[in-house]
PDB file of N, CA, C and O in Angstrom:
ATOM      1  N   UNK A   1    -101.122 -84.451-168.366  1.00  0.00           N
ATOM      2  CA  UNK A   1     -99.877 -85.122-168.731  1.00  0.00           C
ATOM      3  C   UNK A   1     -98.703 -84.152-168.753  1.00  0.00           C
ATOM      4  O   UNK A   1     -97.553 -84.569-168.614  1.00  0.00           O
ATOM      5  N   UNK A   2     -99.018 -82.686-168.951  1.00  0.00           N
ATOM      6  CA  UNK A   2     -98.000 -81.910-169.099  1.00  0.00           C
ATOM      7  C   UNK A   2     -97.082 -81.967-168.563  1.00  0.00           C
ATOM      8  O   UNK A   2     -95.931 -81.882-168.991  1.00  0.00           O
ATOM      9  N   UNK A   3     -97.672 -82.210-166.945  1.00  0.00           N
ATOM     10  CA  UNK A   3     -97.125 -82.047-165.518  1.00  0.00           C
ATOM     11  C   UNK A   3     -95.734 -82.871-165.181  1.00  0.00           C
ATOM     12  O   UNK A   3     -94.615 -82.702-164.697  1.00  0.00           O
ATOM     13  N   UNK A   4     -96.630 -83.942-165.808  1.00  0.00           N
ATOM     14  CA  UNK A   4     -96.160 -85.533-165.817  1.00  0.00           C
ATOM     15  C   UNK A   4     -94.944 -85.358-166.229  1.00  0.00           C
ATOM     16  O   UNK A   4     -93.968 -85.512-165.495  1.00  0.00           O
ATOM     17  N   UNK A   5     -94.877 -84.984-167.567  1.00  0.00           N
ATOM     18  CA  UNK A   5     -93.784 -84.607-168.503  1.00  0.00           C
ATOM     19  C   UNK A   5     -92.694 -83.827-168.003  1.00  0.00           C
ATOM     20  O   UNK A   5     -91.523 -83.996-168.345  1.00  0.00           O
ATOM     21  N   UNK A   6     -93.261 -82.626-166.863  1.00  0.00           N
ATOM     22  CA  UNK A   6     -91.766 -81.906-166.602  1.00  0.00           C
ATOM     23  C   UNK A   6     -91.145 -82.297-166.097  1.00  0.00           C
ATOM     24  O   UNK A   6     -89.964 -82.439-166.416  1.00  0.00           O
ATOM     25  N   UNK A   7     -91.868 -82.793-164.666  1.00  0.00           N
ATOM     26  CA  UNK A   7     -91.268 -83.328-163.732  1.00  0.00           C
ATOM     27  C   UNK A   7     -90.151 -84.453-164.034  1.00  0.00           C
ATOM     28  O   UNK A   7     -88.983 -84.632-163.687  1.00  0.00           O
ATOM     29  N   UNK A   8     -91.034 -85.088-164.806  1.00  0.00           N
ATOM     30  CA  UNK A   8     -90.070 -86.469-164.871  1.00  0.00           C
ATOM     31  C   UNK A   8     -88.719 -85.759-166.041  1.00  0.00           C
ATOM     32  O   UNK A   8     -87.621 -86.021-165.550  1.00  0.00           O
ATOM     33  N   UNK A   9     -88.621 -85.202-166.995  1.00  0.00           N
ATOM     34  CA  UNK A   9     -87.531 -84.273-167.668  1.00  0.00           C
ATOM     35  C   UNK A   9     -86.406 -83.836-166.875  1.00  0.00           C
ATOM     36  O   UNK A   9     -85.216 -83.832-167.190  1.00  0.00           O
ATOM     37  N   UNK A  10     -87.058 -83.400-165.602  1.00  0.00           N
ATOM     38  CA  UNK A  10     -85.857 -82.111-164.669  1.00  0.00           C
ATOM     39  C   UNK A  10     -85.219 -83.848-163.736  1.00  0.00           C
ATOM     40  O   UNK A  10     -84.153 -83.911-163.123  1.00  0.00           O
ATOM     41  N   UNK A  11     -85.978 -84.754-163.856  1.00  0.00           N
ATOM     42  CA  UNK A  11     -85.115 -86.085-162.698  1.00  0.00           C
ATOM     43  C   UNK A  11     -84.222 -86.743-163.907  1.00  0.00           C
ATOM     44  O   UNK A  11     -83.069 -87.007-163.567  1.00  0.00           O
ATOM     45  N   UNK A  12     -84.490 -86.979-164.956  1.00  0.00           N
ATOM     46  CA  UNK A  12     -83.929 -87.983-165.977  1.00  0.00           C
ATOM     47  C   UNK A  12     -82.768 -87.471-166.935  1.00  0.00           C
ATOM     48  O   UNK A  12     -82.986 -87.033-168.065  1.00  0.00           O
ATOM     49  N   UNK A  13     -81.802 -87.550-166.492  1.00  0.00           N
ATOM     50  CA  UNK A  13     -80.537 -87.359-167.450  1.00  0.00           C
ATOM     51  C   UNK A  13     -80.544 -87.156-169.518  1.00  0.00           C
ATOM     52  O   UNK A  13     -80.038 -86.300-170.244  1.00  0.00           O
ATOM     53  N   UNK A  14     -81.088 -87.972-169.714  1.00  0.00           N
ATOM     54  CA  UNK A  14     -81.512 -88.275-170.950  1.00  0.00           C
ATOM     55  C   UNK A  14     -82.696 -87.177-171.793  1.00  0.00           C
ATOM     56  O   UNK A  14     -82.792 -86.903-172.990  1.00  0.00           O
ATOM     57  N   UNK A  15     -83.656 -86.631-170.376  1.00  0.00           N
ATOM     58  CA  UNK A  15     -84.948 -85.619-170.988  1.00  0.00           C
ATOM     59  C   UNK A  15     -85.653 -87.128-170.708  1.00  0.00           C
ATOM     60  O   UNK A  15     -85.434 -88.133-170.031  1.00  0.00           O
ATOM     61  N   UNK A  16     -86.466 -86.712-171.504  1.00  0.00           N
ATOM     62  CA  UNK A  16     -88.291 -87.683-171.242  1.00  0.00           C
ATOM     63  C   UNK A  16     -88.026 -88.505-172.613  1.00  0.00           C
ATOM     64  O   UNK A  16     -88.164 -89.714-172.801  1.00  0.00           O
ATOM     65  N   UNK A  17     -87.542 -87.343-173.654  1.00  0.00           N
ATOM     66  CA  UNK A  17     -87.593 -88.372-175.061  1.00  0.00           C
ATOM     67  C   UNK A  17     -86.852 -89.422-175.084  1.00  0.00           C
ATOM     68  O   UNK A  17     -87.059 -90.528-175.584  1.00  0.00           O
ATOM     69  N   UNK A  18     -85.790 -88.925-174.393  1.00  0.00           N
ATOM     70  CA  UNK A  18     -84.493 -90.028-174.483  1.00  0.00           C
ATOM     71  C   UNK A  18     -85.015 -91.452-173.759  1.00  0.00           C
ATOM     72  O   UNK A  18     -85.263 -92.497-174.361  1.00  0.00           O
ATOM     73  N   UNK A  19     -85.085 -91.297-172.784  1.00  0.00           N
ATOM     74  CA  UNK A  19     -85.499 -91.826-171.475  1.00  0.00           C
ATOM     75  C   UNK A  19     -86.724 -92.979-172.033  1.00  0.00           C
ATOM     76  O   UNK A  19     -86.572 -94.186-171.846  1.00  0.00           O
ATOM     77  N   UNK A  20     -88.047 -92.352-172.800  1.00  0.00           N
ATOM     78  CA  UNK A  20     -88.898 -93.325-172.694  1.00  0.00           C
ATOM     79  C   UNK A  20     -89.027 -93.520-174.527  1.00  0.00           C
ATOM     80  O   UNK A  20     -90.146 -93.806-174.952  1.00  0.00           O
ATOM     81  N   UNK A  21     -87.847 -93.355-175.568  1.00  0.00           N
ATOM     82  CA  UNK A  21     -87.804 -93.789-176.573  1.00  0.00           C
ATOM     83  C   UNK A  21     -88.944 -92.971-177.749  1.00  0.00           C
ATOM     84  O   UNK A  21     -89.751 -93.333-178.606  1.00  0.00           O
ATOM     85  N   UNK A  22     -88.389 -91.564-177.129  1.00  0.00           N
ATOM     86  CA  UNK A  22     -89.248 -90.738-177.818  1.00  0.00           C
ATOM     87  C   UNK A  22     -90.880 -90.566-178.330  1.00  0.00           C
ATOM     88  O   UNK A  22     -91.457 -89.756-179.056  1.00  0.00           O
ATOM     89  N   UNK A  23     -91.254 -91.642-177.637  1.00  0.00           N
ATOM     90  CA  UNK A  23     -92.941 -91.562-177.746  1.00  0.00           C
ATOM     91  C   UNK A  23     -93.526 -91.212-176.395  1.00  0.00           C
ATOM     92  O   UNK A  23     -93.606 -92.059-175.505  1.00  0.00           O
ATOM     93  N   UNK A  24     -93.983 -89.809-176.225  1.00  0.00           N
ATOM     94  CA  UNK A  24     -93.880 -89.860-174.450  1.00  0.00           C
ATOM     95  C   UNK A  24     -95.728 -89.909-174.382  1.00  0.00           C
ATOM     96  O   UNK A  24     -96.240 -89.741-173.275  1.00  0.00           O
ATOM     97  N   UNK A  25     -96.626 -90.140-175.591  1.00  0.00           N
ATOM     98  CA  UNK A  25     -98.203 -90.231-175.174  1.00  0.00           C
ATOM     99  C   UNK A  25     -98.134 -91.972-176.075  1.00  0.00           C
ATOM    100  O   UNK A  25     -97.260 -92.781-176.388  1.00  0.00           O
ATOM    101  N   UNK A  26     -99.649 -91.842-176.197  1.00  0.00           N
ATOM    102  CA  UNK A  26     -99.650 -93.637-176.935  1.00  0.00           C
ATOM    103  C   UNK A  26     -99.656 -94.099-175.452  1.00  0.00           C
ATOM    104  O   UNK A  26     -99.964 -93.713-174.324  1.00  0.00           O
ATOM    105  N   UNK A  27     -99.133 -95.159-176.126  1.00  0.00           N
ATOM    106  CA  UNK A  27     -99.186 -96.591-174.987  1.00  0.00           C
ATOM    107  C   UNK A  27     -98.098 -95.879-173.840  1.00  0.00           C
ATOM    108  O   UNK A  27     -98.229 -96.327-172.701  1.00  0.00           O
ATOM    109  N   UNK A  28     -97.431 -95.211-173.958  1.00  0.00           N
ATOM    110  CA  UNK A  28     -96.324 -94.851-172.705  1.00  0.00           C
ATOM    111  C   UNK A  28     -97.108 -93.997-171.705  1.00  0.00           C
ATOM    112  O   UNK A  28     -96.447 -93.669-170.720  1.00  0.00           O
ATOM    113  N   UNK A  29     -98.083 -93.664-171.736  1.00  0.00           N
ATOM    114  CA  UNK A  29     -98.577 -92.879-171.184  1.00  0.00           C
ATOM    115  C   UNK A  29     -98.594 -93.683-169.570  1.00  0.00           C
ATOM    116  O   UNK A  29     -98.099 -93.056-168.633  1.00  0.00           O
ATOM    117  N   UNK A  30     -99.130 -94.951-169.340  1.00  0.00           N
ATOM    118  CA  UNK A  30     -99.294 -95.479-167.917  1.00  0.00           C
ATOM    119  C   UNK A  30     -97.874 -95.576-167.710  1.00  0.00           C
ATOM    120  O   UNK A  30     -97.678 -95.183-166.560  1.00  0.00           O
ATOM    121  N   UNK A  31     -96.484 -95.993-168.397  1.00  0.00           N
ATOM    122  CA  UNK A  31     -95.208 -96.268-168.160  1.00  0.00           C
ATOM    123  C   UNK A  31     -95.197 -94.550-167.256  1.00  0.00           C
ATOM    124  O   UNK A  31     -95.040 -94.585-166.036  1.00  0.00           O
ATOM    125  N   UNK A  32     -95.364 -93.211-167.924  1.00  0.00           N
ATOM    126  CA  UNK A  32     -95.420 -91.849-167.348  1.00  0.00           C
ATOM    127  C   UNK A  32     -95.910 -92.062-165.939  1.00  0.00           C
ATOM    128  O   UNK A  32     -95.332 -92.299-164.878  1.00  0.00           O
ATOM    129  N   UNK A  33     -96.643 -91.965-166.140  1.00  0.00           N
ATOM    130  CA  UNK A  33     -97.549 -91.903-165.252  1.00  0.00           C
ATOM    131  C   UNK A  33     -96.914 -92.940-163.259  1.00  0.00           C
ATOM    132  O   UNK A  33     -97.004 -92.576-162.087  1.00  0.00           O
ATOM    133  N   UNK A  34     -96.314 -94.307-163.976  1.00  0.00           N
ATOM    134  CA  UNK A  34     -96.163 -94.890-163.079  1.00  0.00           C
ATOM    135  C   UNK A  34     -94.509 -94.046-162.702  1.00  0.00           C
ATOM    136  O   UNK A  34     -94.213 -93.729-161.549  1.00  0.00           O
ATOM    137  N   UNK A  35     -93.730 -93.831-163.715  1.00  0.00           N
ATOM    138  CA  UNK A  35     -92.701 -93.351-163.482  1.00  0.00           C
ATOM    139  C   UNK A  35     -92.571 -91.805-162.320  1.00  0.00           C
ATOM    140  O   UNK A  35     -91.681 -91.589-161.498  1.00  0.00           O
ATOM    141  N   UNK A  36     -93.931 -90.832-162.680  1.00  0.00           N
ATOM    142  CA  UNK A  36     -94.107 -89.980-162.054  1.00  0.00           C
ATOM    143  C   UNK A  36     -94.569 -90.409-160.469  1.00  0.00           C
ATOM    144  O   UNK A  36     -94.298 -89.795-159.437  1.00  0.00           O
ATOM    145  N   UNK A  37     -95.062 -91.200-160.562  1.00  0.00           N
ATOM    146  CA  UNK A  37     -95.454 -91.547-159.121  1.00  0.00           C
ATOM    147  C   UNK A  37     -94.427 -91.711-158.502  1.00  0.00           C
ATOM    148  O   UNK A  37     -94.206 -90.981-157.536  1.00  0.00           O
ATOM    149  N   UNK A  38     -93.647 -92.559-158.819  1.00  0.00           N
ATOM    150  CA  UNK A  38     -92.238 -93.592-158.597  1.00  0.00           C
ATOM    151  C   UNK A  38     -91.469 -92.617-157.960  1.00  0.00           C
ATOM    152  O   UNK A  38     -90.989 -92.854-156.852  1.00  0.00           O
ATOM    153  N   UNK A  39     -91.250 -91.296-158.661  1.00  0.00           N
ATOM    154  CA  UNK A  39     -90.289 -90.419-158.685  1.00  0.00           C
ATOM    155  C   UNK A  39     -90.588 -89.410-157.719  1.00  0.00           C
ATOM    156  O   UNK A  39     -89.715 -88.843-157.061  1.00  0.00           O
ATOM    157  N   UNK A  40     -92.172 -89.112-157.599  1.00  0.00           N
ATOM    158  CA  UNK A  40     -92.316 -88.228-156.198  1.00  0.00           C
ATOM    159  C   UNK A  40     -92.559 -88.994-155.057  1.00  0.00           C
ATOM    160  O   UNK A  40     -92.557 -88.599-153.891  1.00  0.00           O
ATOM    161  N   UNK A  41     -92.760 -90.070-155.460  1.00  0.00           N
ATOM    162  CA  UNK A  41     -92.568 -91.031-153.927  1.00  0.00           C
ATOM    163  C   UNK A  41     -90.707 -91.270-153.039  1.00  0.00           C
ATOM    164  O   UNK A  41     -90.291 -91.315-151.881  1.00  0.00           O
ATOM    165  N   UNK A  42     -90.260 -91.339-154.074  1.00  0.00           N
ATOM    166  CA  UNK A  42     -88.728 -91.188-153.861  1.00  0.00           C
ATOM    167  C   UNK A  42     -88.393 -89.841-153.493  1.00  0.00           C
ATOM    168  O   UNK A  42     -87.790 -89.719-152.427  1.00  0.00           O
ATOM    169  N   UNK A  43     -88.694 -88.653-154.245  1.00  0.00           N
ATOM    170  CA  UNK A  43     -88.436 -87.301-153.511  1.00  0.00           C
ATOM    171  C   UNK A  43     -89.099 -87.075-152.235  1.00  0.00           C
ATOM    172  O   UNK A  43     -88.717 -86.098-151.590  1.00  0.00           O
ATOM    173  N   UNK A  44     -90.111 -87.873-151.712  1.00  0.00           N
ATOM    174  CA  UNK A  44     -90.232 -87.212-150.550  1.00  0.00           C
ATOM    175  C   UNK A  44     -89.213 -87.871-149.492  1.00  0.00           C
ATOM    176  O   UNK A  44     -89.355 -87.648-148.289  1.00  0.00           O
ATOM    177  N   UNK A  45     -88.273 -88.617-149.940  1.00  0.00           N
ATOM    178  CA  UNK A  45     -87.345 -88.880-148.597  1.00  0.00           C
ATOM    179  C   UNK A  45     -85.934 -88.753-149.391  1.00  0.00           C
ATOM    180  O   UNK A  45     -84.966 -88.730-148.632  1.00  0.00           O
ATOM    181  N   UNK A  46     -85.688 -88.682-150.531  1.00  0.00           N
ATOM    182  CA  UNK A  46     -84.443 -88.265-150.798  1.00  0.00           C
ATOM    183  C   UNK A  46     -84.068 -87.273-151.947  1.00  0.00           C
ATOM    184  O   UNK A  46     -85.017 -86.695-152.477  1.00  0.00           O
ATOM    185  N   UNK A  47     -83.187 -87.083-152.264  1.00  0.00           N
ATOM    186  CA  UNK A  47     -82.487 -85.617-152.812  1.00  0.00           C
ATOM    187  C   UNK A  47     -82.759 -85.873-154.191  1.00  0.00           C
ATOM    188  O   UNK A  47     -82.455 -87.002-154.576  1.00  0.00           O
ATOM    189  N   UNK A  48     -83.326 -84.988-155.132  1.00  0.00           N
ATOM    190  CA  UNK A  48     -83.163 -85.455-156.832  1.00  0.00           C
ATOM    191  C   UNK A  48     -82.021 -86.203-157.102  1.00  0.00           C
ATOM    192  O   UNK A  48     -82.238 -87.317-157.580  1.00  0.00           O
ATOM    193  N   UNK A  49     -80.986 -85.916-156.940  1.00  0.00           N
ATOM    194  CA  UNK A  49     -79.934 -86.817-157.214  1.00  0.00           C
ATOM    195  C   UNK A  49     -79.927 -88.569-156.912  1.00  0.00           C
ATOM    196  O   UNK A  49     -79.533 -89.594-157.470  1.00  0.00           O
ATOM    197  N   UNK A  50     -80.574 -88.191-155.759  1.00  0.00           N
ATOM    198  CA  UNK A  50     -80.897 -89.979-155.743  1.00  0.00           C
ATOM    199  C   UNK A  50     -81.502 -90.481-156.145  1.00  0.00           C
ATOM    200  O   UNK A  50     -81.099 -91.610-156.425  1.00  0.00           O
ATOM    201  N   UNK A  51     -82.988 -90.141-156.545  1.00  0.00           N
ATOM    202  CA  UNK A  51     -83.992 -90.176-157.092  1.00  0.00           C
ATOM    203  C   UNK A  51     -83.577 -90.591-158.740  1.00  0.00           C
ATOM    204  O   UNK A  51     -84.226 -91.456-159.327  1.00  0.00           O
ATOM    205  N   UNK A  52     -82.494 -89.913-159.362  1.00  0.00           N
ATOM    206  CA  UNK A  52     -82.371 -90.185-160.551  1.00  0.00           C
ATOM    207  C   UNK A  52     -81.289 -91.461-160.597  1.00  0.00           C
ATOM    208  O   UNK A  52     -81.203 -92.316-161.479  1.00  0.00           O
ATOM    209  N   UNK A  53     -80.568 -91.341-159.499  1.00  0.00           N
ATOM    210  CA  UNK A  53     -79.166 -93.016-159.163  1.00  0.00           C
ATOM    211  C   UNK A  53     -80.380 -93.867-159.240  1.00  0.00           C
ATOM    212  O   UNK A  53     -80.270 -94.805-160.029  1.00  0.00           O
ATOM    213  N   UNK A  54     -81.539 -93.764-158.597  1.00  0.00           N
ATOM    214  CA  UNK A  54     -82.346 -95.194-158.404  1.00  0.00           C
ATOM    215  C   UNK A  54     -82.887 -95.490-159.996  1.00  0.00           C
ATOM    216  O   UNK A  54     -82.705 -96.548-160.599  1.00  0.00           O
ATOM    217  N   UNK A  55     -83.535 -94.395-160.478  1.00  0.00           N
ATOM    218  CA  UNK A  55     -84.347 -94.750-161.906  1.00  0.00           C
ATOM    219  C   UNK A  55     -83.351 -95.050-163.225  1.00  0.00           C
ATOM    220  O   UNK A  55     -83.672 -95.409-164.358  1.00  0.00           O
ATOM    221  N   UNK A  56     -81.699 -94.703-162.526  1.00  0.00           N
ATOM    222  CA  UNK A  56     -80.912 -94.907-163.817  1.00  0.00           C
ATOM    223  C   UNK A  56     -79.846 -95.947-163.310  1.00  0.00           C
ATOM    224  O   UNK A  56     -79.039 -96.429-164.105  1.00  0.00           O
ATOM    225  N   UNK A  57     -79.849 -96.167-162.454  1.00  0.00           N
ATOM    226  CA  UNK A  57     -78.893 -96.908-162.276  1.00  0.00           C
ATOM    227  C   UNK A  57     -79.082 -98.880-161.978  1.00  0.00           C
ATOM    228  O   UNK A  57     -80.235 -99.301-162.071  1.00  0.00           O
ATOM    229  N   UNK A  58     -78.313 -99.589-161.754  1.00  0.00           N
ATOM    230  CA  UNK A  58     -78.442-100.927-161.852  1.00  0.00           C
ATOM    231  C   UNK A  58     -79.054-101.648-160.478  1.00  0.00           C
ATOM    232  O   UNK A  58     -78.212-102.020-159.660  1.00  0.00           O
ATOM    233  N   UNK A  59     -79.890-101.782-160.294  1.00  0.00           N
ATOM    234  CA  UNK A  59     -80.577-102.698-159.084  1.00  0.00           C
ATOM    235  C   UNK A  59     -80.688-104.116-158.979  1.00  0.00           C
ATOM    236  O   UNK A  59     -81.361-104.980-159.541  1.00  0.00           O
ATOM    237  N   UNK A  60     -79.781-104.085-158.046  1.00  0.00           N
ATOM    238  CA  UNK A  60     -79.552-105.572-157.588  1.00  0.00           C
ATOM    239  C   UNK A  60     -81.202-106.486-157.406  1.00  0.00           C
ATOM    240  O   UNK A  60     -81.228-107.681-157.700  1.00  0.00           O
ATOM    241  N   UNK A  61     -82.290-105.886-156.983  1.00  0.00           N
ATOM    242  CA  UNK A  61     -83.381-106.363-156.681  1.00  0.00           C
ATOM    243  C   UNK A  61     -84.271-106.674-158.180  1.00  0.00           C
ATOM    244  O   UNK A  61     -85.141-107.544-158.228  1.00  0.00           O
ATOM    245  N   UNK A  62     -83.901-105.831-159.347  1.00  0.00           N
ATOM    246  CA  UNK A  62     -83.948-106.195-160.491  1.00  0.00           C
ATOM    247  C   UNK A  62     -83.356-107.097-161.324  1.00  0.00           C
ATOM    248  O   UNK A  62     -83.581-107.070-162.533  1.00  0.00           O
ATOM    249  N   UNK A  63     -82.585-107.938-160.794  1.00  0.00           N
ATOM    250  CA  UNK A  63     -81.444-108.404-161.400  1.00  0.00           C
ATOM    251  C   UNK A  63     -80.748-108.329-161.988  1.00  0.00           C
ATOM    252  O   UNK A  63     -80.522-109.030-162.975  1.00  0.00           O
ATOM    253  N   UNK A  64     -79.927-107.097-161.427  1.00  0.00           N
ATOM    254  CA  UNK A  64     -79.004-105.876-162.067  1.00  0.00           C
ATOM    255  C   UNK A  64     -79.445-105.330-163.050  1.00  0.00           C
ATOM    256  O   UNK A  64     -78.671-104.877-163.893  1.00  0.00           O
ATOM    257  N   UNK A  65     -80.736-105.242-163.181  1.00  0.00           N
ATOM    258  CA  UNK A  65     -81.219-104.054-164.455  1.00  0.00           C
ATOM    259  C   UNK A  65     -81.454-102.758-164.023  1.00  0.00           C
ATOM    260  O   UNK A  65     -81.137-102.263-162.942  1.00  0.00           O
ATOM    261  N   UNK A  66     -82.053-102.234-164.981  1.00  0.00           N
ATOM    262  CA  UNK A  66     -81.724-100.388-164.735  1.00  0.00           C
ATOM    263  C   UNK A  66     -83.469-100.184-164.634  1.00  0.00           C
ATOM    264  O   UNK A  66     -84.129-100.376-165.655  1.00  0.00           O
ATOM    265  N   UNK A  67     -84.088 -99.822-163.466  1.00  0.00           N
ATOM    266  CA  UNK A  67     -85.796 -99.670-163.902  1.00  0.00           C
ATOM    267  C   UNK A  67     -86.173 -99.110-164.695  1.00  0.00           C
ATOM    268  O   UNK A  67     -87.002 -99.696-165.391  1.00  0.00           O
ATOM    269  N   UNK A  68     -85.816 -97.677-165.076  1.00  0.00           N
ATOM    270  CA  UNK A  68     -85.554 -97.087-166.541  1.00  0.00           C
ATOM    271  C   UNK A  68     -86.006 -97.418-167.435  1.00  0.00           C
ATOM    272  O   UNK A  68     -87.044 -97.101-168.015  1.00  0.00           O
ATOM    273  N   UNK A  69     -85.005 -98.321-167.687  1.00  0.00           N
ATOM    274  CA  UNK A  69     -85.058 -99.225-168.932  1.00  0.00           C
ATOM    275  C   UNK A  69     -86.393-100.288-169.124  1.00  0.00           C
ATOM    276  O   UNK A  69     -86.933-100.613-170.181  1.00  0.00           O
ATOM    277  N   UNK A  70     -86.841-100.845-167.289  1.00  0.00           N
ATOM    278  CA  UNK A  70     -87.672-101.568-167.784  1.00  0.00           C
ATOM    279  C   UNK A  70     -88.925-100.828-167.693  1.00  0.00           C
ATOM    280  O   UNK A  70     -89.970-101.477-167.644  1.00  0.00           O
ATOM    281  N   UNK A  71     -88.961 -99.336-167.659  1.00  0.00           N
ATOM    282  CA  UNK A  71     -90.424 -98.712-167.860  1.00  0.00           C
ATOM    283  C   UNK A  71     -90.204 -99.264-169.459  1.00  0.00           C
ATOM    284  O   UNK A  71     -90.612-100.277-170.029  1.00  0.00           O
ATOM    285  N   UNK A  72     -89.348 -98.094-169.922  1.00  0.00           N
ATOM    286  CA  UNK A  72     -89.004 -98.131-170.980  1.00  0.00           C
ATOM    287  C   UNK A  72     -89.841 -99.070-171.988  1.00  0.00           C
ATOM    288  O   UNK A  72     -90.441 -98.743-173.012  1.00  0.00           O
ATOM    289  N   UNK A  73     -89.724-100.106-171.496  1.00  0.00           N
ATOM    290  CA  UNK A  73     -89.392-101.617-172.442  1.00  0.00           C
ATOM    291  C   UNK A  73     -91.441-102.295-171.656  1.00  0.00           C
ATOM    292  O   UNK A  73     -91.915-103.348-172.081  1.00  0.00           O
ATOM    293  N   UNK A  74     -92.268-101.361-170.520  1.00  0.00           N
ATOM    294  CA  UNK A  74     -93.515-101.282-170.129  1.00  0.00           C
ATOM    295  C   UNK A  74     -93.333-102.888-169.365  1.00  0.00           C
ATOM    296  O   UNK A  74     -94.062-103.863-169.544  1.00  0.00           O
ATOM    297  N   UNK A  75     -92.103-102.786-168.464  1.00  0.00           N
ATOM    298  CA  UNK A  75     -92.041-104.081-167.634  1.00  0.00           C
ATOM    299  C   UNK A  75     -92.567-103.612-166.385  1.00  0.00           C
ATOM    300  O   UNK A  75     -91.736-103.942-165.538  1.00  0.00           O
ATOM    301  N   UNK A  76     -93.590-102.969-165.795  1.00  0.00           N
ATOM    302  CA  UNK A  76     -93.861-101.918-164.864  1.00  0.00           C
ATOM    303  C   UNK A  76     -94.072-103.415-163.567  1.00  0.00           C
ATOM    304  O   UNK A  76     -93.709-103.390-162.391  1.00  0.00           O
ATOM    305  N   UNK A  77     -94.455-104.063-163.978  1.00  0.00           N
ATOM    306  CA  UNK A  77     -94.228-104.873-163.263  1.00  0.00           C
ATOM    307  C   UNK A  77     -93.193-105.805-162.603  1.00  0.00           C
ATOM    308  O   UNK A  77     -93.251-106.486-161.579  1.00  0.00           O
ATOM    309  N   UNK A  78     -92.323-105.634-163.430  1.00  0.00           N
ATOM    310  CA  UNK A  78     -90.729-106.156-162.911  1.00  0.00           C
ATOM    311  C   UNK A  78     -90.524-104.625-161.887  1.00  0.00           C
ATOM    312  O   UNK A  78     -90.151-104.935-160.756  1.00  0.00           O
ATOM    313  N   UNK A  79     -90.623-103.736-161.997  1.00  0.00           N
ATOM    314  CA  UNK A  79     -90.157-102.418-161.465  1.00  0.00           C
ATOM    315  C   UNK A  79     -90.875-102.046-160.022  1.00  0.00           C
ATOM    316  O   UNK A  79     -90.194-101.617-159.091  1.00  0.00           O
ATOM    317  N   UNK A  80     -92.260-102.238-159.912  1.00  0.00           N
ATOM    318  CA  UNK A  80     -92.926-102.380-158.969  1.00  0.00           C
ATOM    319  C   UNK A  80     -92.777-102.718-157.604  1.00  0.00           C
ATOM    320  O   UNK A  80     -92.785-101.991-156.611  1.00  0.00           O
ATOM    321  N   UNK A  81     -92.591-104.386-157.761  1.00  0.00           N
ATOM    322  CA  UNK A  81     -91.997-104.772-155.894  1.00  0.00           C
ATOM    323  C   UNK A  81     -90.927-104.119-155.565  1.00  0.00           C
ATOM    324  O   UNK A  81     -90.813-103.687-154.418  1.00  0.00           O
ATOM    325  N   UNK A  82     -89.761-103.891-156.692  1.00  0.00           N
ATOM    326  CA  UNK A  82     -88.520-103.025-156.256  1.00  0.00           C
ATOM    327  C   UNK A  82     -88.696-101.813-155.790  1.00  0.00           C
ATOM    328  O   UNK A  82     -87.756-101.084-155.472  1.00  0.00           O
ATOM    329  N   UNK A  83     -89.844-101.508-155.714  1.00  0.00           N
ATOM    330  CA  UNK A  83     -90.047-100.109-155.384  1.00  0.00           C
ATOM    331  C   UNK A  83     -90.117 -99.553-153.523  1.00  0.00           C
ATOM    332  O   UNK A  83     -90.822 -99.880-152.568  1.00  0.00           O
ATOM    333  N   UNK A  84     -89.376 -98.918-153.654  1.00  0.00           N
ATOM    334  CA  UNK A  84     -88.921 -98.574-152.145  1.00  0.00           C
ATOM    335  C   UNK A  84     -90.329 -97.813-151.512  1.00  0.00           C
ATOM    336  O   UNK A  84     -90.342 -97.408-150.350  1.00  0.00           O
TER     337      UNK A  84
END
């Protein structure tokens, strides 16, 4: 999980605590986990910077929600098909 943890820290504006509501093991652990995937699947075709516009920013394919938010909130499934 360590791993899990940096990576996703150095993409997320907020840190990891901020980001996944300060409980980053427990039940958040698959939200990690899917988020880490999410996030090196996106770096292999675009720049950290984008990588973090997609996980923080508002997606029309979400219905203008922020995916972020719906790890956050363990909607991994609202977040999923949107996934590029």
């Amino acid at each position: 999980m360590g791993d899990v943890v940096e990576h996703l820290s150095d993409l997320l504006p907020e840190g990891i605590d901020g980001s996944f509501g300060g409980d980053i093991y427990g039940d958040s652990e698959a939200r990690l986990r899917f988020a880490f995937q999410l996030a090196r699947t996106l770096s292999e075709h675009d720049s950290p910077a984008a990588v973090q516009a997609w996980l923080t920013g508002v997606n029309p394919e979400l219905g203008d929600r922020i995916p972020l938010h719906l790890l956050r909130e363990n909607d991994i499934d609202a977040v999923a098909p949107a996934t590029p």
